[in-house]
N, C-alpha and C positions, 0 to 999 in steps of 0.2 A: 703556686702550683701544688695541689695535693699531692703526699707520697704515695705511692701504688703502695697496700696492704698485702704482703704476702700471703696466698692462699694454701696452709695446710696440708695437700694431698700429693699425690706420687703421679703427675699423669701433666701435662703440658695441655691447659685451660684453653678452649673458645675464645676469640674477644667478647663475643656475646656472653660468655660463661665469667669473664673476667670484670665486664661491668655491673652483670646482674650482683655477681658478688660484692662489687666498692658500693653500688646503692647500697643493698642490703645492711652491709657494716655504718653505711651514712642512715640509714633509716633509725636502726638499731642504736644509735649512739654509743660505739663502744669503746670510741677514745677516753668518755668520762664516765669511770665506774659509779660515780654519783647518780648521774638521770639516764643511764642504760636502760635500755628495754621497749617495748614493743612489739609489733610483728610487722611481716614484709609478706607480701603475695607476690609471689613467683607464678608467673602464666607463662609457661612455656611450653608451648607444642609436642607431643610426645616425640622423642628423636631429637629433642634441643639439648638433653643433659641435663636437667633439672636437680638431679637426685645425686649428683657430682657438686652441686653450688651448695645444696643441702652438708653435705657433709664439712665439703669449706668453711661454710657458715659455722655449724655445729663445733668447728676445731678450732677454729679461730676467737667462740666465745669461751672454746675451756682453757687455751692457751692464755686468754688473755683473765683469766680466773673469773669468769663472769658466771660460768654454769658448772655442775658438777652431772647432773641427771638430764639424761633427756628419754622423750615419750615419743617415740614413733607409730603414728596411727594409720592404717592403709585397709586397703581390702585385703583380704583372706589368700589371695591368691600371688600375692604383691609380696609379703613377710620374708619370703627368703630372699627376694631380690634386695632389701634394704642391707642382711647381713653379707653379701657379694657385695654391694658397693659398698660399703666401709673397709671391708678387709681389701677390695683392692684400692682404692683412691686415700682410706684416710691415714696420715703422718702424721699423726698422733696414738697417744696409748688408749684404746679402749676396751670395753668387754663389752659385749652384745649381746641380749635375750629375748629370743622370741617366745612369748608367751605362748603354750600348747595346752591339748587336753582341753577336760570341762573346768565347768569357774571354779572348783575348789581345787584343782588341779595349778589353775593359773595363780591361785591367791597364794598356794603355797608358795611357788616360785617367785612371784612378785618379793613376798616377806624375804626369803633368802635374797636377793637384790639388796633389797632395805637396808640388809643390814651386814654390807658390804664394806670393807674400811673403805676410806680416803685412799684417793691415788688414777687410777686412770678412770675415762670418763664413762661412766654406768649407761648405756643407752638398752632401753626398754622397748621391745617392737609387740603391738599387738594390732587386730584387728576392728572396723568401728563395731559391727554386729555385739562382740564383748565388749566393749569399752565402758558402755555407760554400766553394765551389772555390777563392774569393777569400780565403780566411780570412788566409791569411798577408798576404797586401797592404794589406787592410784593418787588420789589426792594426797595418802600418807606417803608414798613415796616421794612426795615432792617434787618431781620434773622442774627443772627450770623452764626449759626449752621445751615446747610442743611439735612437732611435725605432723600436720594433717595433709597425708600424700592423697591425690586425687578427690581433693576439696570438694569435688560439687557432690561429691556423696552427703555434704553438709546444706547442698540444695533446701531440702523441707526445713524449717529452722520450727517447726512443731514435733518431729520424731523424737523419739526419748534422747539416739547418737547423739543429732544435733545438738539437746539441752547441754547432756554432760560435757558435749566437749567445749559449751561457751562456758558452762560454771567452770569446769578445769582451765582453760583456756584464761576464765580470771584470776585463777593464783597462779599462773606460771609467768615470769619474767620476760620470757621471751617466746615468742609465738614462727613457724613458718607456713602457709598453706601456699600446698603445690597444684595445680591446675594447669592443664591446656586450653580449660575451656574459654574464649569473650566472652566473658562474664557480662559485658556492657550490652550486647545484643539482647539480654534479658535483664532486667534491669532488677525486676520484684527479685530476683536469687542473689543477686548480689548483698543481703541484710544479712543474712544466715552465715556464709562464708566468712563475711568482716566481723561479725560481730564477734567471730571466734580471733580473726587475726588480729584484731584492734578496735576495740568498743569504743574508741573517741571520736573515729572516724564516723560514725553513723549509728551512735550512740548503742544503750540498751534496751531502746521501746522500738518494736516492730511499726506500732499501730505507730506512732510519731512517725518513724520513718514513711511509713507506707501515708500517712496524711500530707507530709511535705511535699513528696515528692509525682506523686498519683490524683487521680482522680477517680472516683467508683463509677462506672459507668454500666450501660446493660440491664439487662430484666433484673430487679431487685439492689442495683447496685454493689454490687458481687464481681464487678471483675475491674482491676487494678488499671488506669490507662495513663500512660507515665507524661510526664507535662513534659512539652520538650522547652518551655521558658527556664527549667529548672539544668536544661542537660550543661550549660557550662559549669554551674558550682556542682553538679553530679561528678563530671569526668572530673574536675578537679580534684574532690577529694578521693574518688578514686584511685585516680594514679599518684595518690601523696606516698602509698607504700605500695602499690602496686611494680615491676617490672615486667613488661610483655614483650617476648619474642614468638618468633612465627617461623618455621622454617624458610619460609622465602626469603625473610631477613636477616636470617643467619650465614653471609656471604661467604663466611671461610669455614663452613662447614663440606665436611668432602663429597662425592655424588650420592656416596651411598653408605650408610653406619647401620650396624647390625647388633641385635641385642638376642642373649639369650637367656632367654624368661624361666627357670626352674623350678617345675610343679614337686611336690611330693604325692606319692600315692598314698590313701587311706590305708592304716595296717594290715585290715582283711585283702585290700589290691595286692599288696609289698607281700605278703606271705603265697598270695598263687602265684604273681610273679618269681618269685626265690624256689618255688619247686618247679615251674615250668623250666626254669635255666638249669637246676638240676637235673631236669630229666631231660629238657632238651642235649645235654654235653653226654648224658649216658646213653641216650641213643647213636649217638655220633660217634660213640668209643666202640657202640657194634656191628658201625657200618664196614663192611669189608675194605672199602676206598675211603677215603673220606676229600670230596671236592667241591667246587666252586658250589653248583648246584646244591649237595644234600647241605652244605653249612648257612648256604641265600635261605633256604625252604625253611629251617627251624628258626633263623635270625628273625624270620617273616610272623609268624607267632608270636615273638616276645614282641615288636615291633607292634603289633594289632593290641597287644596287653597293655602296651603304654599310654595306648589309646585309649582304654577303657575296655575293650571287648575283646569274649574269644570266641573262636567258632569250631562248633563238634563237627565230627565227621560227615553228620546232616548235611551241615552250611546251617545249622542255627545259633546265634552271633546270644551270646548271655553276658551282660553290662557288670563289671567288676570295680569300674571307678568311675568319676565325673572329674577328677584332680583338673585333665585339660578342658575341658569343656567348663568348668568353672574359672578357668582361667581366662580362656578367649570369650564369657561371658564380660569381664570385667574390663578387659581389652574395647570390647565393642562400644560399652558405657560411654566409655573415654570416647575415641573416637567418633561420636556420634556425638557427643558434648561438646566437640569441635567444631560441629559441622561438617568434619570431612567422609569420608569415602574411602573403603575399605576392600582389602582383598586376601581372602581366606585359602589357602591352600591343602587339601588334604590328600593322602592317598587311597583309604579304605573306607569301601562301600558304608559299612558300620558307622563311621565317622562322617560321612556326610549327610546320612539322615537323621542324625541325632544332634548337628550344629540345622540340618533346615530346619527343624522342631526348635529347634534355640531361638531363632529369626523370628519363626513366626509368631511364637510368644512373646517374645519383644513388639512386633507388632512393624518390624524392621524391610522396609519393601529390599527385595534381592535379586540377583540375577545367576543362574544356576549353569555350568558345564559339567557333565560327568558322563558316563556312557551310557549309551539310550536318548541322548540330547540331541535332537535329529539338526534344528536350525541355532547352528549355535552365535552369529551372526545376529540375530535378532535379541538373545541374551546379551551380548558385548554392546550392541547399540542401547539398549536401553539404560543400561548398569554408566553408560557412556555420556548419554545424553539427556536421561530423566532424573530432575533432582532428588526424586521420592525412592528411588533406586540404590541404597545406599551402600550395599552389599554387593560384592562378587565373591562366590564359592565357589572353585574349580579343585575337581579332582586331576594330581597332576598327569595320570597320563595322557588326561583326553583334553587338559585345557593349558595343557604349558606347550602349545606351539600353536601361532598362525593367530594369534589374539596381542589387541591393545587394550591397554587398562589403563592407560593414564589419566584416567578422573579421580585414581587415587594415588598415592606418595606411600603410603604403606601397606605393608604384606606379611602378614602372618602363617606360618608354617605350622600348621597344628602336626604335621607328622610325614615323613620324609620318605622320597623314591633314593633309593641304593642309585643311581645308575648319576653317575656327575653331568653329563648332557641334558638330560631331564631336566636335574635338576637347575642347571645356570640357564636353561631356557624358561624355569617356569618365573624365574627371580625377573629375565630379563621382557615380562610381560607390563611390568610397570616402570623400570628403567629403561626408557626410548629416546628418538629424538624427539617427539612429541613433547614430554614430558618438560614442565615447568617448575618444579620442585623435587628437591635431594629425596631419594627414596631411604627408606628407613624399615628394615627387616628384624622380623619379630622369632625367635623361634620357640617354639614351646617345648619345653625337654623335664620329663619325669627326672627326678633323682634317683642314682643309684644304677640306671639300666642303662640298656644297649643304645639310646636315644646319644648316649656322648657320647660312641664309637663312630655310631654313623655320624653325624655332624661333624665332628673331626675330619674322618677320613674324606666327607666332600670338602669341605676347607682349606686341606691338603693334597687336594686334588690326586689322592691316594685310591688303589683297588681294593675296596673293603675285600669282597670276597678274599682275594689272595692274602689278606691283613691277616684275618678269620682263621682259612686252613693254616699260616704259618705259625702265626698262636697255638692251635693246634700239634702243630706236629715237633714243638718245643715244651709238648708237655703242661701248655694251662687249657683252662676253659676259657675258649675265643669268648663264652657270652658274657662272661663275668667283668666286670669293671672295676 
């Protein structure tokens, strides 16, 4: 009987999370420092924990002295969520940088890294977009270990990202690519991803792979038609490093796990936000009374900033950031990578025509409740019943009551109703008896702003407003964080 390998972090592990781990250490050979190394594909659903096993993983090969450097590679909007989950899950020593600014910006900081002494473990976050500009710098940094979070961004294995990350990908010792996507349901996507996590698996030559395993079929013989004589040695060597969980199969996962997603706003956002809370607090210092009402009214302002938008006394709404909207862009990638079905939450008029404009450039069919939405009924049945329908976008005051959404398991809160009824009704529109999978809640929160007050205080099923005026009247500024 194998001895269960202690997993590194601060937090009491899934069995799911606890096996994905022992493979991985089995995949990785990390008993024998001799023939270590490798990569492992983690596909796991988003809401499985993934980026909890990543770290395990990661601690477990500095512990065991296998790695000193590791390279974390994500989308743009993802960066700060990897330095949140290390500082809270990893038990080990490390230091963290997120690569920022332009490339000569990044290169500086990369070289201070470099040339960092020996001692705790260097871990490097950047995004794919930079990645490959960087290629050369990064390779002098040396990564042992790779992390390609949300892999299928490695999808095209013709993109410049892609290249760089198979060449870097071949000097690093140890590889991890994270994905929720069945990669197996497309089969042509699956060279690009592997060949980053393990080139033995399915070698270096595209065209080979793509001859083994394909046939060209169609006008001009142009489109790839996968042999299914070939699908048992396919799944085989797929699943040699592969581990796949699914929410459904995660049985000791609770009904419902919640994440909170952390944007930062662009610096031109972050500085009108910082004088709108200045001057929101100094008008509140000239109110005669100062109560529930006038502190909700100014809250509501900064709350609309965080969104992206503010509106003049017209009602003409002027776009100051994309921070969330580039984030539930990347959100939706995934989830639609999945195959599954999603559900968008927002409050402000502003915010919802500027995610349907998101949709529709995705090319994403949707189903819309906001106010002016006369049959709303005929939106929930479609979103419910048509697979092409993949999207629900409800604003919450007009779609967080008397609606089923269980065609989808997750729910993204781009931006939050004050009031805690709302809110536990609009949560409880995908958690039903219906409902055949653990729902898993997404919130998007700018850094720095009112976005963590409010989230707290519904959490804590606390009276924001009376939080607000007693702040207040103790002498801080309620808006400040």
């Amino acid at each position: 009987m194998e001895t269960e390998i202690y997993m590194p972090i601060r937090a009491h592990p899934y069995d799911h999370q606890r096996r994905a781990f022992a493979f991985a250490c089995r995949v990785l050979g990390i008993d024998d420092p001799e023939t270590a190394g490798g990569g492992v594909a983690l596909l796991l659903e988003m809401g499985c924990g993934k980026s909890l096993i990543a770290v395990a993983i990661a601690g477990i090969l500095y512990q065991r002295g296998l790695i000193s450097r590791v390279l974390v590679v994500a989308p743009l909007s993802v960066l700060g969520v990897w330095q949140e989950e290390f500082e809270r899950f990893a038990d080990f020593p490390f230091e963290l940088t997120i690569l920022k600014g332009g490339s000569a910006k990044k290169r500086e900081t990369l070289e201070k890294v470099k040339q960092a002494e020996e001692g705790p473990l260097q871990i490097v976050v950047n995004n794919y977009e930079s990645t490959w500009r960087l290629e050369e710098e990064i390779r002098k940094f040396k990564p042992d270990l790779i992390i390609a979070d949300e892999a299928h961004k490695l999808k095209d294995g013709q993109s410049r990202q892609s290249k760089a990350m198979h060449r870097l990908g071949d000097h690093a010792k140890f590889k991890l690519l994270l994905t929720g996507t069945l990669i197996s349901n497309r089969e042509i996507d699956v060279y690009s991803q592997y060949r980053f996590a393990d080139s033995r698996v399915f070698g270096k030559s595209f065209v080979r792979f793509r001859n083994h395993y394909f046939t060209m079929e169609g006008y001009g013989g142009y489109t790839p038609v996968f042999r299914s004589s070939m699908q048992d040695e396919f799944l085989e060597k797929l699943h040699s490093i592969a581990f796949r969980v699914t929410k459904a199969g995660c049985l000791d996962l609770p009904g419902i796990t919640e994440e909170v997603r952390t944007v930062e706003l662009e610096k031109p956002a972050m500085k009108i936000y910082r004088e709108l809370e200045k001057q929101s607090y100094t008008e509140l210092s000239e109110e005669s009374t100062v109560s529930a009402t006038n502190v909700l009214t100014k809250l509501l302002r900064l709350s609309q900033a965080t969104g992206g938008f503010l509106t003049d006394d017209e009602g003409r709404k002027k776009r100051i950031s994309t921070a969330k909207l580039d984030a539930l862009s990347d959100i939706i990638d995934s989830v639609m990578e999945e195959g599954k079905k999603l559900v968008v939450m927002a409050r402000f008029v502003a915010e919802m025509d500027e995610i349907e404009k998101l949709l529709d450039k995705k090319h994403i069919g949707y189903a819309v409740i906001r106010g002016g939405v006369k049959d709303r009924q005929q939106e929930v049945d479609r979103f419910q019943n048509e697979p092409e329908c993949c999207v629900f976008l409800g604003q919450i005051a007009a779609a967080g009551l008397g609606v089923t959404l269980t065609a989808a398991s997750t729910m993204v809160f781009y931006s939050l109703d004050y009031s805690m009824s709302n809110h536990d009704q609009a949560k409880a529109r995908i958690h039903r008896v219906s409902q055949k999978e653990d729902c898993h809640y997404i919130y998007l929160q700018a850094k720095g702003t009112v976005d963590a007050k409010v989230l707290k205080s519904l959490r804590d099923k606390a009276d924001l407003a009376s939080l607000l005026v007693d702040e207040y009247r103790q002498g801080r500024n309620p808006f400040s964080v």
